[in-house]
C-alpha positions in Angstrom: 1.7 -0.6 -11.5 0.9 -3.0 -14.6 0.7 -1.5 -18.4 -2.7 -1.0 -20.3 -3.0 -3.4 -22.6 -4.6 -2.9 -25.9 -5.7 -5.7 -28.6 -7.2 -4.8 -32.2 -8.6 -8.3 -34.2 -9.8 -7.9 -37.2 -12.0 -10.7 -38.5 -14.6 -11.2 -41.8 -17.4 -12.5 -41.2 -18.4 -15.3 -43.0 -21.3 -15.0 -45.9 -24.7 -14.8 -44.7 -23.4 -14.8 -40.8 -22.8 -11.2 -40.4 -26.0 -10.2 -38.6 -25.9 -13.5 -35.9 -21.9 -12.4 -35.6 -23.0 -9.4 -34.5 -25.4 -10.9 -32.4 -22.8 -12.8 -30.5 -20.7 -10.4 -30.2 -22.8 -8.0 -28.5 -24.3 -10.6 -26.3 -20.0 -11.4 -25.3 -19.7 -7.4 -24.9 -22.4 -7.2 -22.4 -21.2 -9.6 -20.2 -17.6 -8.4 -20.3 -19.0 -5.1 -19.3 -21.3 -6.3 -16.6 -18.4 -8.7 -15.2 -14.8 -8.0 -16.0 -14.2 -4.6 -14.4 -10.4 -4.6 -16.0 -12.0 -4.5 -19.3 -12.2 -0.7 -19.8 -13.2 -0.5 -23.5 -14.7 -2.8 -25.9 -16.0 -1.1 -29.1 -16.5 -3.0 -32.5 -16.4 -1.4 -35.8 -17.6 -2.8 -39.2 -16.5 -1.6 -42.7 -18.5 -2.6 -45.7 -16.4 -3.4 -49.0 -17.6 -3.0 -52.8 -20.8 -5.3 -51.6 -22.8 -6.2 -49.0 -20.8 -9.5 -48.1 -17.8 -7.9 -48.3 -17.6 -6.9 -44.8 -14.7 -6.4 -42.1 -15.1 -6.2 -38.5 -12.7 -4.4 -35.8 -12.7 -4.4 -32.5 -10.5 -2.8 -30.0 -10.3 -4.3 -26.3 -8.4 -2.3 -23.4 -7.2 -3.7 -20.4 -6.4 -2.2 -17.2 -3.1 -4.9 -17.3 -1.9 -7.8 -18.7 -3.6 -9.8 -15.1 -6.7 -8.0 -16.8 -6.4 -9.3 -20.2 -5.8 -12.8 -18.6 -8.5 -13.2 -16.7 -10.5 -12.2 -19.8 -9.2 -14.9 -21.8 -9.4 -17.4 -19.2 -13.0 -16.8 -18.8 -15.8 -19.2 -19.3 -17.6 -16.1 -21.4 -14.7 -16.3 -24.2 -15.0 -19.6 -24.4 -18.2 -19.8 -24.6 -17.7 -16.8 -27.3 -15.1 -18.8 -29.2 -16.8 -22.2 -29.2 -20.5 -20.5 -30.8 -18.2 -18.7 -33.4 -16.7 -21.9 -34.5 -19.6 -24.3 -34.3 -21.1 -21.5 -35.7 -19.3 -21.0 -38.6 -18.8 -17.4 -38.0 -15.7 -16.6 -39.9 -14.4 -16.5 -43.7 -10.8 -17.5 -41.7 -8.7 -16.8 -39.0 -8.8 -13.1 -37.5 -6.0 -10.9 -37.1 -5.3 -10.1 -33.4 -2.3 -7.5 -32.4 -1.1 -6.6 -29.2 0.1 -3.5 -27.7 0.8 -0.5 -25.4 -1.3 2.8 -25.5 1.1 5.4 -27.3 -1.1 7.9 -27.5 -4.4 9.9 -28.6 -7.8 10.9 -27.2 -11.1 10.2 -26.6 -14.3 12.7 -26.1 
């Protein structure tokens, strides 16, 4: 039996391009949940600094396995996803992505 595998990026949103990032990304979520059955959560957070353009965006991804995560990442969705982002000019940089295990915690 494979490992759950977790991912938390963080990425900034470049100015201005916060509300079509969303957009994106919600439009990516939908089809991840309406095609990738190893997906088992997706959830996207957003944190607003001292002003409006100062904003941060989280999102945590969990896998059923690492065969799970792979097939995410070698979809035509994420590429598709990563290609608008970039032509796009979606991002004030490069996101931070970690990797991981579940350790532990809960979820009502």
């Amino acid at each position: 039996m494979s490992k759950e595998v977790s991912i938390v990026a963080v990425a900034h949103p470049a100015p201005g391009k916060l509300e079509r990032f969303k957009e994106v990304v919600a439009a990516a979520i939908e089809w991840i949940r309406d095609n990738e059955p190893g997906t088992l959560q997706f959830e996207v957070y957003e944190e607003t600094g001292k002003d409006a353009e100062d904003v941060k965006i989280s999102m945590f991804e969990r896998y059923a396995s690492q065969e799970a995560l792979d097939a995410h990442e070698q979809s035509d969705s994420y590429k598709k996803f990563f290609e608008s982002v970039m032509a796009e000019e979606l991002l004030a940089g490069v996101p931070q992505i970690t990797r991981g295990t579940y350790a532990c915690g809960f979820r009502r």
